[in-house]
N, C-alpha and C positions, 0 to 999 in steps of 0.2 A: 532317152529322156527328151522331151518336149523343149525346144527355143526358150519356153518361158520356165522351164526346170521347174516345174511344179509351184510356182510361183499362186498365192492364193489371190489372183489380182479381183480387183472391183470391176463390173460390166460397164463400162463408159456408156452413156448414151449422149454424144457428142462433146463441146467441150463445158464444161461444169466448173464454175470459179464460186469464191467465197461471199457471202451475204455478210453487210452491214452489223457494225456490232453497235448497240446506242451508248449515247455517251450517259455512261452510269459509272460512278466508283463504288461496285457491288463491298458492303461489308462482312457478308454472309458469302465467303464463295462458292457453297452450295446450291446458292438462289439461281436457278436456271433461268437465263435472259429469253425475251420472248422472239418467238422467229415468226412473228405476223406478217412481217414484213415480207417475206422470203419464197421463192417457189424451193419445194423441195422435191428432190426425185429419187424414187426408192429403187434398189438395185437388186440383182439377186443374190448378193452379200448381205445385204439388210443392214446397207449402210444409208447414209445419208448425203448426198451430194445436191449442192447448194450453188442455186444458179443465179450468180447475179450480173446484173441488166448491162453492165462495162463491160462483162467478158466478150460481148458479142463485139467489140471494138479490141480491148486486149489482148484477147487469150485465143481468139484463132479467127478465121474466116477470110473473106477477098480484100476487103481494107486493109489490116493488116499486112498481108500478104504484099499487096501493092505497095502500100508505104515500103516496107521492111527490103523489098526489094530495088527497090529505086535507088539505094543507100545514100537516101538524102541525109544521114549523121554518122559519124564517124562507129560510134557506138550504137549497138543497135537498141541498147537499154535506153537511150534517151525518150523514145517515140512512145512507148508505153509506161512511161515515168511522166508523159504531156496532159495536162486537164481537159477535158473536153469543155466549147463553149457554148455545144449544145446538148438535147440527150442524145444520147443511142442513137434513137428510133430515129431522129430527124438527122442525124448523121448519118449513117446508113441511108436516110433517103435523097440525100443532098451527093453521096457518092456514088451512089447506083445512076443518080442522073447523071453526073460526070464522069463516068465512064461510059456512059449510052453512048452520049454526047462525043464523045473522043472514040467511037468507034472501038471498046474497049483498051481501045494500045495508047494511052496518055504518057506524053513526054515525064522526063525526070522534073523542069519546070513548072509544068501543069500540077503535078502531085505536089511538088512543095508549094504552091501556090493552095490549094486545097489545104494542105495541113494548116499552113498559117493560118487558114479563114476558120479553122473550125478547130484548130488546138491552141491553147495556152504553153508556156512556158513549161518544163517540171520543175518538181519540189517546191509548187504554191501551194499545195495545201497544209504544207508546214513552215511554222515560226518558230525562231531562233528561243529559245526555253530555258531559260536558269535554275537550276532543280532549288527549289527554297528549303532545302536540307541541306543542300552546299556548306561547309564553313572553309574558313580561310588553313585552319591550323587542324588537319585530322589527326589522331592519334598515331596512326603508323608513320609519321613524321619523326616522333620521339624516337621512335626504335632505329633510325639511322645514325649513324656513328659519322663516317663522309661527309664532310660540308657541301660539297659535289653532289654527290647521289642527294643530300638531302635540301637542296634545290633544285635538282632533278625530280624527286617527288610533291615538291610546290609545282613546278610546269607541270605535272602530268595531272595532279586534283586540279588545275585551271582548262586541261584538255575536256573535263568532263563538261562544262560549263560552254566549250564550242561543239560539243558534240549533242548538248540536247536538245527536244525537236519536239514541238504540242502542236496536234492535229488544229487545223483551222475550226470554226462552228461551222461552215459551210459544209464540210465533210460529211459532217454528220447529218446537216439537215437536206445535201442534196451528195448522197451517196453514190448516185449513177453518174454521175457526173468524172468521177476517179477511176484510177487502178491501185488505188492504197485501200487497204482493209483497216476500215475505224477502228481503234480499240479506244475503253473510257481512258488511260491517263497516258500524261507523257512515257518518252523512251530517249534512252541513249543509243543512238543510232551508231555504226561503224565507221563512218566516215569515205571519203571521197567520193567515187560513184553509186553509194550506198547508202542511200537516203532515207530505207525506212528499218526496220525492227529485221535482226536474221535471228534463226532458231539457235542455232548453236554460237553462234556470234556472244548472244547474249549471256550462257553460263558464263563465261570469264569478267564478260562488262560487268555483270551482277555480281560476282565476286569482288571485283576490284571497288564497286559502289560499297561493299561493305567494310572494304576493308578501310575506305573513305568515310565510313562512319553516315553514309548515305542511306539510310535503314528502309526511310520511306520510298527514296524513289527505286529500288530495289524491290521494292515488294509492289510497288506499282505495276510494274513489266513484268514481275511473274503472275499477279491480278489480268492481267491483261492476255497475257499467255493461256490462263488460265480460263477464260472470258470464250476463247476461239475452242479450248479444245469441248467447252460444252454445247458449242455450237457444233462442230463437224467431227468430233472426236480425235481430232491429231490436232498440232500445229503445223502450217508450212513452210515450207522452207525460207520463206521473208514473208515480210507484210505487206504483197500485191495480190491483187485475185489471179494476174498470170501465175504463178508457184502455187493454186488450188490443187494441185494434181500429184503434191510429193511431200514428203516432208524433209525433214533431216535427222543426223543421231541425235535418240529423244533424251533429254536433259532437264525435261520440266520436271523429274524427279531431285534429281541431285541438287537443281535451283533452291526448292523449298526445303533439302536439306541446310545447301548453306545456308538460308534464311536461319531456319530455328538455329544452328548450330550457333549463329551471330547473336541471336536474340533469346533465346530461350523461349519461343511463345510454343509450347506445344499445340496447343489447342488452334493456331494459323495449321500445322501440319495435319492435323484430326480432320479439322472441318476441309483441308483439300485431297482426304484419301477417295471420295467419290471419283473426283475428277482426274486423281493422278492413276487407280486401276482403270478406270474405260482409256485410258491413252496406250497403257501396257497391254491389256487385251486386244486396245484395235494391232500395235502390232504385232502383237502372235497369233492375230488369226489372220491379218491381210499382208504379211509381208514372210510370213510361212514359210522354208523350203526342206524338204528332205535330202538328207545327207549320210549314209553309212547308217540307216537307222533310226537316226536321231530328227528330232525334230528344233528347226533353229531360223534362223531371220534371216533375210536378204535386204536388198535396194531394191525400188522398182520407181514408176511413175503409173498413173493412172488415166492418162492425155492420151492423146492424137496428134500430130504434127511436132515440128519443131519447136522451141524453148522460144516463147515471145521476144524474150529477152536477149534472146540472141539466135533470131529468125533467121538470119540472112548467112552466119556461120553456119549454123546445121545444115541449110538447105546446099550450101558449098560443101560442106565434107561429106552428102548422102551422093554428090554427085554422080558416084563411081558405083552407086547401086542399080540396078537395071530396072526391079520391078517397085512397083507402089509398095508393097509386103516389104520387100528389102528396107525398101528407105526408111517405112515405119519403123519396122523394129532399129533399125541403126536409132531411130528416134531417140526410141523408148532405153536403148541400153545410154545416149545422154543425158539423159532425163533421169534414170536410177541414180549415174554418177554423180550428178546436180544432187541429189539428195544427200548423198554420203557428206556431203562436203568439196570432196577432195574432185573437184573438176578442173583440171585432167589428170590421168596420172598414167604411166604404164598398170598400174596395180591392177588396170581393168582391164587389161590387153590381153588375148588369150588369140594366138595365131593359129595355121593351120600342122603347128608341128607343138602347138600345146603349150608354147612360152608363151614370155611376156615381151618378147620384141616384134615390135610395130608401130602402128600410128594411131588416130580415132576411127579410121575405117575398122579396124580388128576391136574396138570395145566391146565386152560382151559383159560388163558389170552385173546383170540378173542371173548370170552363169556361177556366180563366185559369190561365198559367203563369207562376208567378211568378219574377222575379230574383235572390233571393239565394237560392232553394235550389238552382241552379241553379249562382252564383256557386260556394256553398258545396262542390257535388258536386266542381266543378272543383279547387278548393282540396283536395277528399280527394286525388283520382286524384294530383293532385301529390303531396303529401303524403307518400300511400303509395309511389309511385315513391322518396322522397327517400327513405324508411325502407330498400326491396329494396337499393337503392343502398348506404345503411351495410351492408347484410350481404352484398353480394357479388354479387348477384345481376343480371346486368344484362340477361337475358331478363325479367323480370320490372317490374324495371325502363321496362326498353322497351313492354314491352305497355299501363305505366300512363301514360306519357308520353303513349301515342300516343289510350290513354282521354281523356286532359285535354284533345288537342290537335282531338279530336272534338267536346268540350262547349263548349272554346271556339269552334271553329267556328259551332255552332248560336249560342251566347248572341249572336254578332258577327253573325250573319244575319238573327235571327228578335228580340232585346231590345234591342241597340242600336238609338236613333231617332236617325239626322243628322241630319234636321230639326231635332228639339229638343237633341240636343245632350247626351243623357242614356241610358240604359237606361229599359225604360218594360215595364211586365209586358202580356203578348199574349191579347187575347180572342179563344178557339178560335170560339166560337159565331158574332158577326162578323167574325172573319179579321182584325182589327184590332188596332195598338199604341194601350195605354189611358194617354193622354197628361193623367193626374191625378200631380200629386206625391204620391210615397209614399215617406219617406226610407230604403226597403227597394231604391228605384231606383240609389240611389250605392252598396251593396252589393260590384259588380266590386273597386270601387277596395280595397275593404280586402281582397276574398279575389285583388286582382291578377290578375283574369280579362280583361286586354285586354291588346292586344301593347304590351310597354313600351317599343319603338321609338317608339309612337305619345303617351308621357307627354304630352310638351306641348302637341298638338294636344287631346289628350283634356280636358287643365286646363284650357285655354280654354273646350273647350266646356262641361264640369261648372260654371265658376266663372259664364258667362253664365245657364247653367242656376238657379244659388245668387241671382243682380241677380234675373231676369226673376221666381221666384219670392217673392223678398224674404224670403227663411231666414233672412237675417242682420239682422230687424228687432226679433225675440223676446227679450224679456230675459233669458227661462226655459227658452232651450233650442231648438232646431229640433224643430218638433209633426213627428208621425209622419204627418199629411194637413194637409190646411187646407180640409176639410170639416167642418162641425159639424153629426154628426150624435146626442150623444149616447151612441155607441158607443166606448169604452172608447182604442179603436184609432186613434179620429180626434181631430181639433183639439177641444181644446188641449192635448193629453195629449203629453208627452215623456219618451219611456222610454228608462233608461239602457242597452242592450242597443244601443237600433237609437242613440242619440247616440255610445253609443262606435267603430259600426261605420262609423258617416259620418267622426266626427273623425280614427279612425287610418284611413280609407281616404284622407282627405285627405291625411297627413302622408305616406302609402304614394307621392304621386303623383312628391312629390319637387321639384318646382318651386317657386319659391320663395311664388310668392303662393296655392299650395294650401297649403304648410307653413307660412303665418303664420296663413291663417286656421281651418287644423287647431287650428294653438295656444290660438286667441283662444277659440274657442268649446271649446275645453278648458277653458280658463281658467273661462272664464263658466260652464260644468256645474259647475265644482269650489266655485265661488263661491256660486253659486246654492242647491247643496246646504246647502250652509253654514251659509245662511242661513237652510233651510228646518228644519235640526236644531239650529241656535242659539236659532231661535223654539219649537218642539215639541219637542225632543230625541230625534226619532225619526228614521228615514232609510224611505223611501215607498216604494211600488213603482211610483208613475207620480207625473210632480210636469206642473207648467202653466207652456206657453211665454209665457201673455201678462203672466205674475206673476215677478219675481223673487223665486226663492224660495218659491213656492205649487207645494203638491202637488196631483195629479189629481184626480178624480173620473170618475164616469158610470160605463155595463155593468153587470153582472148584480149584484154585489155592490158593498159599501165599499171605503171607502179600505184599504188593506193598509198595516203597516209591517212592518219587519222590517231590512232588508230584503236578501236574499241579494244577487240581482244587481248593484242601489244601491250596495250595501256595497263588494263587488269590482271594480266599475269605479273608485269613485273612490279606493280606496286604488290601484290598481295607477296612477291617474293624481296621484294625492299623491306618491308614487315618481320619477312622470315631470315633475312639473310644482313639485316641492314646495319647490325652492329658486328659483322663479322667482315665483311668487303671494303676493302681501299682501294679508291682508285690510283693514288700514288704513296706505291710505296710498296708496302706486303698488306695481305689479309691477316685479320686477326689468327689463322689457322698456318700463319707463316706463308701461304702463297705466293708466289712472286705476279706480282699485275702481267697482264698480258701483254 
């Protein structure tokens, strides 16, 4: 098998970022926005890559490269997060003479002197934003019982209010000028060094906006989400044209599920099945891999060179590679992981004795298929069938059903392990299932990708799966590995994305000892937090399973707060849990507080 394991990638013809979206609040999401503006270049995927005028500043080349290397800012995201205060083209000509000029080899000073004269600050192209659906008193307030927790969830509907963020007019009207990709309405952004729109960030922020009783500005950012995928047929991984090249786990399906689920508007889901099957199509034909057979999805990127955004780390960790070929591909395998979410983790690691101990030198992420995008694909194909279904359609229908009952297939031949009793992600490279805990492995149960005839047999084997690893020892939460490497991804880091996907996939199973200890370890997330924002007053982007109550650390950067995702998992489970949980005293379920 091929480096790229049969990977169905796109022809790059250098680097390709994303084209301006106009500022419209489309009320037809059908209405395809016009791309006049735009060069486009056609591949021999007969896709679409979209080339706009900042990439040649952002997304790759010798300016870049220079800056990025000088390590004139601590972070290397700052530099491509900077307004330019000229275009492109005369930036590029203003540098080409500055480095004429300096003999090519300009001091660390000379370059920050340069940058000031030709970059702005970041995060000026956004202002502070009050979503005018805000209210003081949302409903999931009533459902807490806690006088605690339920001014815990006043602070956290006031968090929404510091986290939102409307593109300047500028933006719009002088687009080359950024590295933020327009969209027509505000967004709740994630907070700390993350300043615009993330893909998957966003399912839980939009979750929690509903459960906030925030209907509009919810369906703004999936309008908007929506907005890009008819322009290049994915979303990417955040809202910079640097991230043009990757996406992440795609979720604009389950978004517009919770929408209608909140609201009842059918006909919002009808009129978005155009654009929610070209997202599922693109990836099942461009993120492709074979496996025992089957046909099933991978990570990948679609670039050249290192992560803009974190130029100067890649270029350090390809060090130890000898040839050009080498270094790309080390690229390109963190460049998949960027996609997945989960950068870093061992989960990508695949050494030369076929485990998972190592470092980022041994990432081979497009080697390994993993389970919940897989899960998750399944969960669209349904999904989309339910939507054809509301409108009548039941060719359509049919065809999506029979999509879902294909991907199930594969996940139940090639992810499921009956030995262990779990799903387990499959190394192409040795033909093997990688029997590390990664709590992206319980994944099925929430997007209900196994035959539900088989519930109980399956809870046995999932809850043996929960004993043998000892999940349920953590005071802070089930760690995302129980490897410590370090890596942001691994032990003891517990992020609220992948705890909420475990806990409602437990509850999904439906048996009673999957449903208690869905509950319990709900409980203890809701607690935990609690406790982590009763000590700090801030809410984390990763907290520590071996602390109650302790936030994460380790990976590229700091601790983050904010915190989108954080925010929206535990109000939606303040909602679900909030007459049942005391902070002092017992749980309504007799609990003892932790």
């Amino acid at each position: 098998m091929s480096k790229l394991n049969g990977l169905n990638l796109l022809i790059i013809l250098g680097f390709c970022c994303l084209a301006a979206l106009p500022q419209v609040r489309s009320k037809n999401l059908n209405e395809f926005i016009s791309d006049s503006d735009n060069v486009i270049v056609k591949t021999d995927a007969n896709d679409e890559i979209y080339d706009f005028p900042s990439c040649q500043i952002y997304c790759h080349g010798p300016l870049l490269h220079t800056v990025q290397m000088a390590k004139l800012f601590q972070d290397s995201k700052t530099f491509v997060d900077m307004k330019l205060k000229f275009a492109p083209e005369k930036t590029m000509e203003d540098f080409e003479a500055m480095m004429e000029s300096k003999n090519n080899n300009p001091s660390q000073d000379e370059i920050r002197e340069f940058v000031n004269s030709h970059f702005g600050d970041k995060g000026t192209e956004l202002d502070a934003w009050t979503p005018p659906d805000w209210i003081e008193h949302p409903t999931f307030l009533d459902l807490i019982r806690d006088p605690d927790l339920k001014q815990w969830g006043v602070d956290l509907n006031n968090i929404w209010k510091e986290l939102g963020r409307k593109m300047k007019d500028d933006v719009h009207k002088n687009p080359e000028y950024y590295s933020i990709i327009p969209v027509p309405n505000p967004v709740i952004v994630p907070g700390g060094r993350f300043i615009e729109f993330y893909y998957w960030d966003s399912y839980w922020i939009i979750r929690g906006l509903l459960y906030s009783d925030m209907k509009d500005t919810a369906r703004g950012m999936i309008e908007n989400l929506m907005s890009i995928v008819k322009r290049i047929g994915f979303i990417p991984n955040g809202g910079r044209v640097y991230y043009g090249g990757r996406s992440q786990p795609p979720l604009l399906t389950a978004m517009v599920k919770s929408y209608v689920d909140f609201t009842k508007d059918d006909m919002f889901a009808i009129n978005a099945l155009e654009t929610l099957e070209h997202e599922f199509e693109y990836f099942m034909n461009n993120h492709s891999v074979q496996a025992k057979g089957h046909n099933l999805a991978g990570y990948r990127d679609t670039t050249t060179g290192p992560r803009p955004e974190s130029y100067r780390e890649d270029v350090e960790t390809s060090s130890g590679f000898l040839t050009p070929e080498a270094k790309e591909n080390h690229y390109s395998e963190l460049k998949a992981a960027a996609e997945s979410g989960m950068d870093f983790s061992s989960r990508w690691f695949i050494n030369e004795e076929g485990t998972n101990i190592g470092n980022l030198t041994q990432i081979m992420t497009r080697s390994i298929v993993p389970v919940e995008l897989n899960a998750i694909l399944y969960q669209n194909a349904k999904t989309i069938a339910e939507f054809h279904s509301k409108a009548g359609n039941i060719e359509k229908m049919t065809e999506y059903e029979t999509k879902a009952k294909k991907i199930l297939e594969a996940i139940q031949a090639v992810l499921w392990n009956e030995e262990v009793g779990c799903w387990l992600d499959y190394d192409l490279i040795n033909n093997k299932p990688r029997n590390y805990f990664v709590s992206s492995n319980l994944s099925p149960l929430w997007t209900k990708a196994y035959n539900i005839a088989d519930s109980k047999k399956i809870s046995d084997s999932v809850l043996n799966y929960v004993e043998q690893n000892k999940l349920d020892t953590f005071p802070g939460g089930v760690p995302n590995t129980i490897y410590q490497t370090g890596e942001q991804w691994d032990f003891p880091n517990v992020w609220a994305p992948l705890q909420y996907i475990v806990v409602e996939g437990l509850d999904n199973l439906g048996t009673p000892e999957a449903k208690n200890l869905s509950k319990s370890w709900g409980h203890r997330w809701v607690k935990s937090n609690f406790e982590a924002y009763r000590e700090t007053l801030a809410m984390f982007e990763k907290y520590d399973a071996e602390k109650f109550g302790g936030h994460g650390g380790g990976g590229e950067y700091g601790v983050q707060t904010g915190f989108g995702w954080s925010n929206g998992v535990i109000i939606e489970w303040l909602a679900k849990y909030g007459r049942e949980i005391s902070i002092n005293g017992k749980d309504a379920a007799g609990e003892n507080e932790n």
